[in-house]
N, C-alpha and C positions, 0 to 999 in steps of 0.2 A: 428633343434633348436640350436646345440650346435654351428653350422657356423653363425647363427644370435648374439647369443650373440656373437662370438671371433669377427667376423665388429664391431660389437659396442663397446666393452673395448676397438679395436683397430683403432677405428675407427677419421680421423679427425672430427671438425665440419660440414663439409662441406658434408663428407660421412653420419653420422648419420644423416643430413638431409635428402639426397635422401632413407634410408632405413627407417625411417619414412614415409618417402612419400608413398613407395611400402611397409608397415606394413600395413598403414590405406587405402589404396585401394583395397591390396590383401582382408581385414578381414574384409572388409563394413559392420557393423550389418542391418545396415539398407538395403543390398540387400540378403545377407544369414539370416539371422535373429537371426544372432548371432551363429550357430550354425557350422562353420567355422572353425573355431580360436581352439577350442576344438577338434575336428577330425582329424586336420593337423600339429598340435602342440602338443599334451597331457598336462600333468599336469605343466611339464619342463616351459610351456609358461610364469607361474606365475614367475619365476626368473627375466625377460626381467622386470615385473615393477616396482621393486624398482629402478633399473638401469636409467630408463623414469624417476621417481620421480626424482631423484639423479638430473639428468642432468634439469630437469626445477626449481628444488630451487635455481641452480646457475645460469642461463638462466634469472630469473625473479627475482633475488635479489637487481638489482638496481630499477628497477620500483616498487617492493613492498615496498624495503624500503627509498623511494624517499622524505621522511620528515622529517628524518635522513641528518644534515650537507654535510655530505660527499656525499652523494645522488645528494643536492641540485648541491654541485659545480659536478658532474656529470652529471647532467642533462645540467647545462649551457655550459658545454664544448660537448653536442652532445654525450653520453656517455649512457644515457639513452635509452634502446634495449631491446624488451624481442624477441630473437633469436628464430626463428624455431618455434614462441608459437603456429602458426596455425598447424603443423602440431604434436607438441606435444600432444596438446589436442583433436586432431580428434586419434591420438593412444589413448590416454586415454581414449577415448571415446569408443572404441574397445573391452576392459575390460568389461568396466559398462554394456556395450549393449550386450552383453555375456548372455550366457543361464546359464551361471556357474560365476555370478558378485559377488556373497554371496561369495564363498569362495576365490577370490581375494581381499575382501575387507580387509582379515589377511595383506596379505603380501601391501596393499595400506597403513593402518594404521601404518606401523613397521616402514614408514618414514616417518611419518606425512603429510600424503596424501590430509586428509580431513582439514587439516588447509591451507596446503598449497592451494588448491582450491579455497577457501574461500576468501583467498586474493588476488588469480588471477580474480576471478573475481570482487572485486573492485577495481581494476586498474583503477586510473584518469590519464587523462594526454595523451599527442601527442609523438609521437616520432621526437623530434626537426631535423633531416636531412630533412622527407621526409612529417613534420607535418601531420602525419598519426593517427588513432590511435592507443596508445600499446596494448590495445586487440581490437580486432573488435570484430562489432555488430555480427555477424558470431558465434564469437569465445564464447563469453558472451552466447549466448545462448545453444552453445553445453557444458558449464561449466554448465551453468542452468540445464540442461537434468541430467549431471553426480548429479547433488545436488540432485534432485528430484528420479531419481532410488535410491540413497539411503537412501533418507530418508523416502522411499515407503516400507524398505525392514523392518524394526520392528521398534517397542518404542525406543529402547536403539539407535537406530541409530539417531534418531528424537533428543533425548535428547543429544548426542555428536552433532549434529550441533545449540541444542541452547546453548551447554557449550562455542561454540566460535563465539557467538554472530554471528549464520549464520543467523539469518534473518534481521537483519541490512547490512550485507554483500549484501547480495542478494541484498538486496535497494540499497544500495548507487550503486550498480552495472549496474542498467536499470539508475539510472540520471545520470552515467557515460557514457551511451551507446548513447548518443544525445539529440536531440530537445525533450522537454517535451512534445509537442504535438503528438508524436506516440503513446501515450498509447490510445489516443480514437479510432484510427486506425487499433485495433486490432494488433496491431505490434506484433510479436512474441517474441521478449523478454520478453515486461509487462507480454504477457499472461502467459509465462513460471514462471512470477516472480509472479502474480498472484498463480500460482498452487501451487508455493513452497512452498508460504506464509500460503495457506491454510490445504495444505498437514502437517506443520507443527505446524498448531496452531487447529489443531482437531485431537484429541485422544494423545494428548503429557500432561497430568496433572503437572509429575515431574517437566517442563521446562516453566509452563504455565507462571510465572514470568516473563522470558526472551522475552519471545515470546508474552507476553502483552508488551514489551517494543518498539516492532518495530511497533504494531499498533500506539501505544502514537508518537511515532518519526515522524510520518504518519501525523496523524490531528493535529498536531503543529510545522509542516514545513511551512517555510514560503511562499514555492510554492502551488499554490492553486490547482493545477492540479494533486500534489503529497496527498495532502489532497483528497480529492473528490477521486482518487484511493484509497487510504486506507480505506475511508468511505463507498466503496464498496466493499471490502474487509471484514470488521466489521460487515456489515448487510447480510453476507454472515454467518457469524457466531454465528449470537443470531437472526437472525428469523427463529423461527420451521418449516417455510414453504420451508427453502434451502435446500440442498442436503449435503452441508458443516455444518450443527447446529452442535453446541457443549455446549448441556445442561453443564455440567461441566467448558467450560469456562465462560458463563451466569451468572452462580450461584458466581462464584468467584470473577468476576470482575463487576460485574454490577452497584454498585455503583461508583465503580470507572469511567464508563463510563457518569455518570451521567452530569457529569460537563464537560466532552470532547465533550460532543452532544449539550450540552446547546454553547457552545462556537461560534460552527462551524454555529447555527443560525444565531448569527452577523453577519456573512461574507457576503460582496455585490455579491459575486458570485453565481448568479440564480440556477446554478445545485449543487452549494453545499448546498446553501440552503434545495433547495428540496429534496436531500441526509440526509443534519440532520434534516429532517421532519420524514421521512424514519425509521432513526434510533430510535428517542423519539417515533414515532409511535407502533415499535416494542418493545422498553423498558417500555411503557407504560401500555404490555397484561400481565404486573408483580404489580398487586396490590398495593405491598408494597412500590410501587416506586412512585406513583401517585402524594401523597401528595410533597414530595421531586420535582419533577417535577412542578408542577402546584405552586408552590411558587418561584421558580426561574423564571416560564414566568413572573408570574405578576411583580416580579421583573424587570425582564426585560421590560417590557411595562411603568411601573414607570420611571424608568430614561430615558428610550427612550422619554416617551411624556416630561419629562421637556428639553430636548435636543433640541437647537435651528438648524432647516434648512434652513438658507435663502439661500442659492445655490438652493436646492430643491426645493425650494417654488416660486423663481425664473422663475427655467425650468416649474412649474406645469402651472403656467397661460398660457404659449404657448398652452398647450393642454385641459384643464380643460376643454373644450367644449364638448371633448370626452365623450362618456359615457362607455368607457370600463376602467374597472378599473386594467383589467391587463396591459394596454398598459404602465401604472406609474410604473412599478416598476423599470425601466430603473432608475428614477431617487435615486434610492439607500436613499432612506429615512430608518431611524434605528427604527424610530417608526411602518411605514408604514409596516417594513417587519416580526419587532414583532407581531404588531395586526393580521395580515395575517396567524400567525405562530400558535398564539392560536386560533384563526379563524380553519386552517385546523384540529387542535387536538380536537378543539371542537367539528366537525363536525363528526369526526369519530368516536368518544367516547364521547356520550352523558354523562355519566356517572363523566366526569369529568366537571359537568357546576357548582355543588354542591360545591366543594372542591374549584373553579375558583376565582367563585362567592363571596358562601356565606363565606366560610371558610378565603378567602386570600382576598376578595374584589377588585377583578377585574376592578368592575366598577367604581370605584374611580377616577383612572388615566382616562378612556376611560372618564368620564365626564369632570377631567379636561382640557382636549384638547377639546372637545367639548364647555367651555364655553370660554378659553382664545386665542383659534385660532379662525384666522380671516376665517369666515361661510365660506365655500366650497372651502376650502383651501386641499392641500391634505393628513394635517394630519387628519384635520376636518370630512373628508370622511370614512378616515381610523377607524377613532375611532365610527364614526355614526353604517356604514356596523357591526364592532365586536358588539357595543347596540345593533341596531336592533334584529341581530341574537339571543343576550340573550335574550333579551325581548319573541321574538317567541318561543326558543323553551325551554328556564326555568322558566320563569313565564305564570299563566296562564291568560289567556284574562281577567278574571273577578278581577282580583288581581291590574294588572297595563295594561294600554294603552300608549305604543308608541305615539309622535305625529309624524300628517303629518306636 
């Protein structure tokens, strides 16, 4: 132990690489199971990591702090490097994956370990010589691993990483890691960033603030793919039927979700639509929330039907022949995918035809689209389908008749 530390105080750059390299091979958790590093080393071992710390805050200080002037003309001068990071963090990774990670997490924290982390991995940005990037997808995920052992390890450790805005870190981490279409892929990052996110936003109350602020960051990004991820993430969280529920975060924030679920309706996006079906479906098994909901659709259904679509109405006559009426929703009508919306909530909770209906008057808009569009147009459609439905299953046959 003591010949490991004197290489490394004495060591060049160049040597501290290769005794990295032979730290994190000899002490693979992942092939001894951690229980290695402990046996062949003793307690002495924990000295070697602040020493690691030390050497990657200066390793990774122009790429962290690369938004910073002086950064900037670094980076254009090719100056921008985070040296040895691969094999810095597969040693640090060494620690975490330890049968004994609890008690190096003293001597991790005495240099600001867990902030330091935190910023390595949102590292944006290429390494202008070899347009590489400064952390790799590799590298982000074995950071991910180290966030999640510890924030697996008690409350208090949950609550230091929403003190420094770790679950915004975490995100902006995976859209730093490439193309947005890995996360339907199962990538291993998303899923890592996936775990952390949930890991940390069930059973953390103290930090539930913070940690409601990476969902909100989520469904009001303007990437849709990072929304629709977040939106599964959320109904991962307030439906009683996940393995993730967090009655406590439900109760706190639910109205506040109210109007972020209502939004993400709008969106032309087919699965995120279906996502904030999902979610009003689940916020909907809360009573109190009913009325609040069921006045915002028809709201919504109000100004969608005075919304003019002539692009839509356009593409509908190529097809109107059709009789499937899912085949329209390609053409992104605001009304078409409103009436749809309380269409589906209707149907699954009868309960809300009452409150729809009679309470908020539903049928108002749906008829004035019925009588001011041109007959079998496809708002026309759209608003007949929601009648119909009312007609059937809230009123009863001897009250009102539908016509053919």
């Amino acid at each position: 132990m003591s010949t490991l530390l004197r290489d490394w105080d004495e060591g060049s750059k160049t040597k501290r690489k290769k005794l990295l390299e032979w730290f994190s091979s000899h002490f693979d958790p992942t092939c001894d199971g951690g229980c290695l590093l402990e046996s062949e080393c003793g307690a002495d071992i924990a000295l070697f990591l602040p020493r690691l710390l030390s050497w990657m805050h200066k390793t990774t200080a122009s790429a962290i702090n690369k938004t910073d002037e002086s950064a900037i003309v670094a980076q254009k001068s090719g100056k921008m490097k985070c040296f040895a990071l691969a094999e810095q963090v597969s040693c640090l990774y060494v620690f975490f994956g330890s049968t004994n990670a609890h008690a190096y997490y003293r001597e991790f924290q005495h240099v600001d370990g867990l902030q330091l982390v935190l910023k390595i991995v949102a590292i944006t940005g290429n390494d202008p010589p070899t347009q590489k990037p400064l952390v790799s997808t590799t590298d982000r995920e074995t950071l991910l691993r180290i966030i999640l052992r510890i924030s697996k390890m008690n409350r208090q450790r949950k609550e230091e990483i929403s003190s420094l805005d770790g679950e915004l870190a975490v995100i902006h981490g995976v859209l730093a890691s490439g193309d947005m279409d890995d996360w339907k892929t199962e990538s291993r990052v998303w899923t890592l960033c996936r775990e952390v996110l949930l890991e940390q936003l069930v059973g953390n109350p103290n930090s539930l603030d913070r940690a409601h602020e990476a969902i909100v960051f989520m469904l009001r990004h303007f990437e849709v793919r990072l929304q629709l991820f977040g939106a599964e993430v959320l109904r991962e969280l307030i439906s009683d039927t996940s393995f993730s529920y967090d009655p406590e975060y439900r109760r706190r924030k639910e109205y506040d979700l109210v109007p972020l679920c209502l939004t993400l309706v709008r969106s032309t996006d087919v699965y995120l639509q279906h996502e904030s079906l999902e979610l009003l479906h689940a916020l909907l098994q809360s009573s109190h929330l009913q009325e609040a909901i069921c006045e915002a659709l028809v709201y919504l259904v109000s100004q969608s039907a005075k919304a003019l679509d002539p692009n839509v109405e356009e593409s509908f006559i190529s097809v109107e022949d059709s009789m499937e009426y899912e085949t329209y929703v390609h053409l992104r009508s605001a009304f078409a995918h409103a009436s749809q919306a309380v269409n589906t909530l209707m149907h699954s909770n009868r309960n809300l035809l009452p409150i729809l209906v009679d309470k908020y008057g539903l049928l108002t808009p749906l008829s004035f689209v019925l009588v001011v569009e041109r007959p079998h147009s496809l708002k026309w459609h759209a608003a007949a389908i929601s009648i119909r439905y009312i007609f059937t299953h809230h009123f009863r046959p001897h009250e009102t008749t539908f016509p053919r």
